[in-house]
C-alpha positions as semicolon CSV with decimal commas, in nm:
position;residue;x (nm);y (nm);z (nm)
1;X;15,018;0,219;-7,595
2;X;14,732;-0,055;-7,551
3;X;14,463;0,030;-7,356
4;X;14,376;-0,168;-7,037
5;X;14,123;-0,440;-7,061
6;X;14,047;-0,515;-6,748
7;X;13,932;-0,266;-6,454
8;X;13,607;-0,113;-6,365
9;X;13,542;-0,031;-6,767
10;X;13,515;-0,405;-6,898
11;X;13,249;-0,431;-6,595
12;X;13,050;-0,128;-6,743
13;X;13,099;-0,270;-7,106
14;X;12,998;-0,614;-6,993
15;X;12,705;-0,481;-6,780
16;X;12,597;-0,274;-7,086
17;X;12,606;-0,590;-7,330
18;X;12,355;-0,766;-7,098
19;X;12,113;-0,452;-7,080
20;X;12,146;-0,482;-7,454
21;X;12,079;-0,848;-7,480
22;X;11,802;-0,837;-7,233
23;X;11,652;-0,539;-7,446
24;X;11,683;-0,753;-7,757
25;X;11,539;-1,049;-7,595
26;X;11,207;-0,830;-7,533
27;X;11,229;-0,698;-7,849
28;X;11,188;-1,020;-7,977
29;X;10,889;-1,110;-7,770
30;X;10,744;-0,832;-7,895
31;X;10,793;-0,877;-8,254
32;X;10,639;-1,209;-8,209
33;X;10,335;-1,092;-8,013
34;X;10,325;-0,814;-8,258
35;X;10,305;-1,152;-8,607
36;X;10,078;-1,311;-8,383
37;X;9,835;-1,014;-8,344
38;X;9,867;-0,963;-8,714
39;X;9,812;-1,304;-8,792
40;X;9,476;-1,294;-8,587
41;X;9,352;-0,964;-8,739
42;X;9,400;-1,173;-9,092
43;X;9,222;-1,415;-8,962
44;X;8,947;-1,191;-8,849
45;X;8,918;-0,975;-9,171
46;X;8,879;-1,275;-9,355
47;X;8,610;-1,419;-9,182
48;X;8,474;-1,104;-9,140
49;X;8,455;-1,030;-9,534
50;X;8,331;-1,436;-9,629
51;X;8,071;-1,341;-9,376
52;X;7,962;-1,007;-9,556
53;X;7,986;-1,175;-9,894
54;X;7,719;-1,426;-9,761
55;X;7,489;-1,202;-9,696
56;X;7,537;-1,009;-9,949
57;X;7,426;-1,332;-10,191
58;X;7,132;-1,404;-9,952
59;X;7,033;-1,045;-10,001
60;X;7,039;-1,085;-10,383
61;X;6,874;-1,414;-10,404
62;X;6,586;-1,310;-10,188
63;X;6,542;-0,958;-10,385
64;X;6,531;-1,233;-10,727
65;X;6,251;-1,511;-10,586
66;X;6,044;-1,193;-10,479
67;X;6,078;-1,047;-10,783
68;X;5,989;-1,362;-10,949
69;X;5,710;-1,494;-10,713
70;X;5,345;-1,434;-10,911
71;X;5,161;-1,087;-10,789
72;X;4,810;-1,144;-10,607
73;X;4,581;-0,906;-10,829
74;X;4,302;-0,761;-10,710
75;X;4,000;-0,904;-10,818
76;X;3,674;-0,663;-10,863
77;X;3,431;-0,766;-10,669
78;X;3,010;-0,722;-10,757
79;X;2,840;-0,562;-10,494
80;X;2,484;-0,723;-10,372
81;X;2,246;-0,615;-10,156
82;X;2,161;-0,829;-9,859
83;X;1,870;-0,855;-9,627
84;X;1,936;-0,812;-9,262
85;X;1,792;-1,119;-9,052
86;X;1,641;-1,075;-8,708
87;X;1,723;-1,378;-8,519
């Protein structure tokens, strides 16, 4: 015997296939919002970590030209007495 294929069931079936589709359809969005976020925490990580490297190599060169620049030294100096003046 073949079953029936039209009645209240092909409404549920049919009714069912566009909950499905709809569910799908947001899926969808979602996977796309959920590349797009991705995409912008790439973005972010990578300008985040050129940004660190940066000053990383500032750091360095300053530590090297202050390590290079000449040292002031101390230069002894000879004591002399002095006569106090009365203005």
């Amino acid at each position: 015997m073949v079953p029936d294929r039209s009645g209240p069931g092909l409404v549920a079936t049919t009714a069912r296939t566009c909950e499905l589709s709809k569910i799908l359809s947001i899926l969808t969005q979602v996977v796309g919002m959920v590349d797009l976020l991705n995409f912008v925490m790439l973005i972010c990580a990578s300008v985040g970590s050129m940004a660190f490297g940066v000053l990383t190599a500032y750091a360095i060169f300053r530590l090297g030209f202050s390590l290079m620049r000449p040292r002031r030294q101390a230069v002894p100096m000879k004591a002399q007495p002095e006569v106090a003046r009365v203005l």
